[in-house]
Every structure is written in structure tokens, then in C-alpha cells.
ZAMIDO-576045 format. One line per 8 residues: number of its first residue (from 1); for each residue y, x negated, z negated of C-alpha. Coordinates in steps of 0.5 Angstrom, whole numbers. Each point is the difference from the previous one (the first is absolute). Example, Ala and Ser with C-alpha at 12.3 -4.5 7.8 and 13.67 -1.06 7.14 Angstrom:
1) -9,-25,-16 | 7,-2,2
***
This chain:
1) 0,0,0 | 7,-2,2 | 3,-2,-7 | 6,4,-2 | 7,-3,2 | 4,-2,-8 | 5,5,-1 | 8,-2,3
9) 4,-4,-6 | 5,6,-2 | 7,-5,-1 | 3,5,-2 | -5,3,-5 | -2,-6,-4 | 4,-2,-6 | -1,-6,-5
17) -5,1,-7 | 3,0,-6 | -1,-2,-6 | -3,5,-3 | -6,0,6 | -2,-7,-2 | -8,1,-1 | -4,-1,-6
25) -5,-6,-1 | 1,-8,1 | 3,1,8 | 6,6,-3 | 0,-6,-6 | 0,-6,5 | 7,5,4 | 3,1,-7
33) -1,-7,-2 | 4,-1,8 | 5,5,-1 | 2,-4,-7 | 1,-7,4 | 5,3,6 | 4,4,-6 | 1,-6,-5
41) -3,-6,4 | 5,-5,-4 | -3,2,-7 | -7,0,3 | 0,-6,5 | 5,-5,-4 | -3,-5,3 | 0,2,7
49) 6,5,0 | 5,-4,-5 | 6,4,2 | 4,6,-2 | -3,4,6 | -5,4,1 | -5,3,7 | 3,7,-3
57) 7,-2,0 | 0,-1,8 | -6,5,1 | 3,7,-3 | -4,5,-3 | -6,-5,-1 | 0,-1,7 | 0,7,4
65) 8,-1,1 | 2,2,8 | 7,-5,-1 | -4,-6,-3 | -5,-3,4 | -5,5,-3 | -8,-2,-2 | -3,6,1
73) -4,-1,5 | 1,-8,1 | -7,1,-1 | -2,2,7 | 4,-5,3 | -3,-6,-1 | -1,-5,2 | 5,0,5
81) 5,-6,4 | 6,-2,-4 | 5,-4,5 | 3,-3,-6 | -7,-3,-2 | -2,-2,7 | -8,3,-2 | -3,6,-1
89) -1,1,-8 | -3,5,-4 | 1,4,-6 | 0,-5,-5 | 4,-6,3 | 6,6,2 | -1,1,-8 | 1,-7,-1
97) 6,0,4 | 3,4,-5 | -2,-4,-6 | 3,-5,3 | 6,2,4 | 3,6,-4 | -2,-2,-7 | 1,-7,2
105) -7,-2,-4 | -7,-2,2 | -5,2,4 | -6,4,-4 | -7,-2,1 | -3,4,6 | -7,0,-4 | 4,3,-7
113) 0,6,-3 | 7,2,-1 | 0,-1,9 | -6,4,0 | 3,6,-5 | 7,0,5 | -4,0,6 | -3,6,-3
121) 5,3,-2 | 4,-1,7 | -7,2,3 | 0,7,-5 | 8,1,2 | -3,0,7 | -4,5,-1 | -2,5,6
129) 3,-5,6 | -4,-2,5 | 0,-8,2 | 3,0,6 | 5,6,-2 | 4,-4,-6 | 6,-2,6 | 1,7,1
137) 3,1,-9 | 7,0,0 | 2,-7,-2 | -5,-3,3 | 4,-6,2 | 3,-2,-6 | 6,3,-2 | 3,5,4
145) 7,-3,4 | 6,4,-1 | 1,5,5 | 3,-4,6 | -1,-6,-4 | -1,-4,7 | 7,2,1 | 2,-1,-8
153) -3,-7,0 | 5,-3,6 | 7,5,-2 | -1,0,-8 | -2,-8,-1 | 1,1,-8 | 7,-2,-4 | -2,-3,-7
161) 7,1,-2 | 0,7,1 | -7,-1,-2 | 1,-2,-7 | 6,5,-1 | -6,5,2 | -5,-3,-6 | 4,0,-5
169) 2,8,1 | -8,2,2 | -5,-6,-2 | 2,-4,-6 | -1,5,-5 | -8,0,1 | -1,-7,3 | 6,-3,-5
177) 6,-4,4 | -4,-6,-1 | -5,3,4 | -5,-2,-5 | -3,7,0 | -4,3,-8 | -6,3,-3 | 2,7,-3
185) -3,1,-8 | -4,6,4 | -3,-6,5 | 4,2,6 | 2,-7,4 | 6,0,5 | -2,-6,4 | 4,-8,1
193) 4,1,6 | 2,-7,0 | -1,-7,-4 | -7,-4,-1 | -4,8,-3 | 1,4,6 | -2,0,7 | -1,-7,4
201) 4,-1,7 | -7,1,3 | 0,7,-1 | 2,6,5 | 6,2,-6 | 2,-7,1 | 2,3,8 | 7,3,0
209) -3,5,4 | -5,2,-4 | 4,0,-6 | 4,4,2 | -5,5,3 | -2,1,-7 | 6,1,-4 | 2,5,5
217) -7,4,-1 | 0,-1,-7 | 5,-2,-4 | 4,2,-5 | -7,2,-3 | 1,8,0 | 5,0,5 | -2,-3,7
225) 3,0,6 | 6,1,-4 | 3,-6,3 | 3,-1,7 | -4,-5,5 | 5,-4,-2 | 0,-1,-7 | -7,-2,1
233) 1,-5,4 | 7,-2,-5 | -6,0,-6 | -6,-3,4 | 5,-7,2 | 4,0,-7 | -8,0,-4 | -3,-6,5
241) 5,-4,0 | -2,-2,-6 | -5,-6,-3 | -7,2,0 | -8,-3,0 | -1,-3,7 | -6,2,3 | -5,-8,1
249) -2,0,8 | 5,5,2 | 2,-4,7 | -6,2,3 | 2,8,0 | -1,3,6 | -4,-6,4 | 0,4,7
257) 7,1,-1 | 4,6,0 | 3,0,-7 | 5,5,-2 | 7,-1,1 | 1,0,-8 | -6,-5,-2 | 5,-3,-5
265) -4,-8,0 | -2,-4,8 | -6,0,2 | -4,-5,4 | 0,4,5 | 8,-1,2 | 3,6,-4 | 6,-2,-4
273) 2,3,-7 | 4,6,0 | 4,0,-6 | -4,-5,-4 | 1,0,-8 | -2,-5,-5 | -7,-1,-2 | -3,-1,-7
281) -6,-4,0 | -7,2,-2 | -5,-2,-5 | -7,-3,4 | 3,2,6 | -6,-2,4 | -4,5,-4 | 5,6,2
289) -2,1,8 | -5,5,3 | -4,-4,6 | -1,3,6 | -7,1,1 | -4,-6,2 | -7,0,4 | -6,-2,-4
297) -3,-6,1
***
């Protein structure tokens, strides 16, 4: 008999889990023990994620936020070709750039159990996503552009002068006119955006663009899209002009070419730098990049 053809992925339809629908039993366990890494990966992970900065505090909402490079469904996404790398990575590398970049930390081991509890995590947050279907989630690609953003990136190159003007009204009640960020007496983290806890240059919020993107879908925190394009922009200039940890390797980003316009260090490929802020060096920095994967011997 002719098998019968799997029913059509409904996009529309599906909806990420939540957190009441994690299972009972070692596997719900193990998501559990995934979802409390990514929320308060600096507590749990000091020694990988040594900064004021958490997964959750770029992926909103544990990761099923449409306006910050959601996680639901990454799952279904990889292995996938990242040009940045030059090579085709699996999930556990992508999660490790993360660690590496964004939390400006170390690589978790692929054989820990903490990797495996977060893979199993973004594999319970992807629920119901057919492989081959993860691309069609919203965010899909990262985090989504500002509308017109193409247009944006050449019109509004970003002002830190008026930039500062715009932290000091909107941004620095939360993460602190040093930029440092807090902890909450309830656990709440706002997250380092500048100096040697917060992001590295490395990272995609280390791009002009990217970050602006970012502030303007979601920030201030409960009032999103409230600032003009602009202002973003303005924002997202005035944070990476700071000093921040530097990202080991980092010139060999992009191998094929094809840089971003506002990747902020040059590139062995020929890129030059794009506003390029001071970098603070990083402790065992030989041990803070994600090789690309090598052929067996």
C-alpha cells in the first residue's frame, strides 16, 4: 500500500509550548533543568558565562519571542551553513557561539550534561516543527530587520551624541549609566551592554544594525517599537562605541566574503571595520573560540 503523504506543517496553527507542557519524567527533568541555563545562564554557568548577561535576555519570552531571533523552532533548523563561519554547524556549535560571543564566555563541552539538558530544551521549544520546516517560523533568520531596514542601514548611520541623549532618557534607569546592568532582589537580570561583562565584538549585537533592530522591536522592555528608527539607530551607536571583551579569531569571520557592511573589526577576507570600539582582552582566549568542524582523521 502507498503510505499515506504526512499532513501539511500548519505555520499559521502552530504556537510554541509553554512552560506548564514540559513533561513529567527524566526527559521533562532534563527540558527543566535546559530552561533554567538559558534564563540564568550567569548563575548556573559562572564559569562559561562569566558576564552580566543571560540567553533569555536577547531571546525574550525563553526563546519564542518573534522580535528577538527567537528559539522555537531552531531545532528544526540545524545543521545549517552559517557564512559567518564558512561551514555547515550543528546545534550544539550554534549554541556555543552563543556562549562565546554573546555571553563573551567559553564553549560548553558537546558531551556535558548541561548541553545536552539545553539541546533538549530547544528540541521540547520546537515542538511539532517538521525538520526542513523551522525556516518558514518567524525570526527565522535572526533577529528580524527593522522594517525597510536595507534603506535605514544607509539613511540613519546612527549618531552616539544623540544616542547618549536617548540612553540617559529611556535605557539607563535599567541597565545603569555605566552600562553595567543589575540583579534584581527578585532574580530579575538586566543585562551588561557595554565593558568586559556584556557581549563581545564578535557578536551580531555588536553590529550597528543588529542592534539597532533589536531596540526598536523591543525595547524599552514593555514598550516596544516606541522609538523612531532613528533613535534606535542613535542607541545602538552610542552602546557599541563603548569598550567591551573582544571576540579571539574573530578576523577569520566570513572566509567566503560577504561581510555585513557594519561588522565592527576587519576581516582576513578584506572587510575593513566599521566604527571599531576598544576591546578588552580575554582571559584563556585560545579556549573562547568554536572551531569549525574538522574531517575525521
Amino acid at each position: 500500500a502507498t503510505p499515506a503523504a504526512p499532513a501539511a506543517f500548519d505555520l499559521a496553527a502552530w504556537r510554541a509550548p509553554a512552560d506548564a507542557e514540559i513533561p513529567a519524567g527524566p526527559l521533562g527533568a532534563s527540558v527543566r533543568r535546559g530552561l533554567a541555563l538559558v534564563r540564568d545562564t550567569p548563575d548556573s554557568l559562572p564559569a562559561y558565562a562569566p558576564g552580566q548577561i543571560a540567553c533569555t535576555n536577547c531571546h525574550l519570552d525563553g526563546g519564542r519571542a518573534p522580535g528577538t531571533a527567537p528559539m522555537a523552532g531552531a531545532f528544526a533548523r540545524y545543521p545549517k551553513h552559517m557564512a559567518r563561519s564558512g561551514a555547515v554547524v550543528g546545534l550544539a556549535d550554534r549554541v556555543n557561539y552563543c556562549f562565546t560571543r554573546s555571553l563573551a564566555g567559553r564553549p560548553l563541552p558537546h558531551a556535558s550534561r548541561e548541553m545536552e539538558d539545553i539541546l533538549a530544551y530547544l528540541a521540547w521549544l520546537s515542538r511539532g516543527v517538521p525538520v526542513g520546516e523551522g525556516h518558514r517560523l518567524p525570526g527565522a533568520d535572526g533577529q528580524p530587520p527593522i522594517p525597510d531596514g536595507a534603506a535605514l542601514a544607509q539613511s540613519l548611520p546612527g549618531d552616539s551624541a544623540r544616542g547618549a541623549a536617548v540612553y540617559a532618557a529611556q535605557c539607563a534607569s535599567c541597565h545603569g549609566a555605566d552600562g553595567a546592568g543589575r540583579v534584581y532582589e527578585t532574580g530579575g537580570r538586566v543585562p551588561a551592554l557595554w565593558g568586559a561583562r556584556s557581549y563581545a565584538v564578535g557578536a551580531s549585537m555588536a553590529r550597528q544594525e543588529r542592534a539597532a533592530a533589536f531596540i526598536w522591536h523591543n525595547m524599552p522592555l514593555g514598550r516596544p517599537r516606541s522609538l523612531t528608527p532613528e533613535q534606535a539607530y542613535d542607541v545602538a551607536a552610542y552602546v557599541n562605541a563603548h569598550p567591551r571583551p573582544d571576540s579571539p579569531g574573530k578576523a577569520d569571520d566570513w572566509p567566503a566574503g560577504g561581510a555585513p557592511k557594519d561588522v565592527p573589526y576587519a576581516l582576513a577576507s578584506g572587510h575593513a571595520a566599521f566604527r571599531a570600539a576598544p576591546v578588552l582582552p580575554r582571559a584563556r582566549a585560545r579556549e573562547t573560540i568554536v572551531p569549525v568542524p574538522a574531517r575525521a582523521p
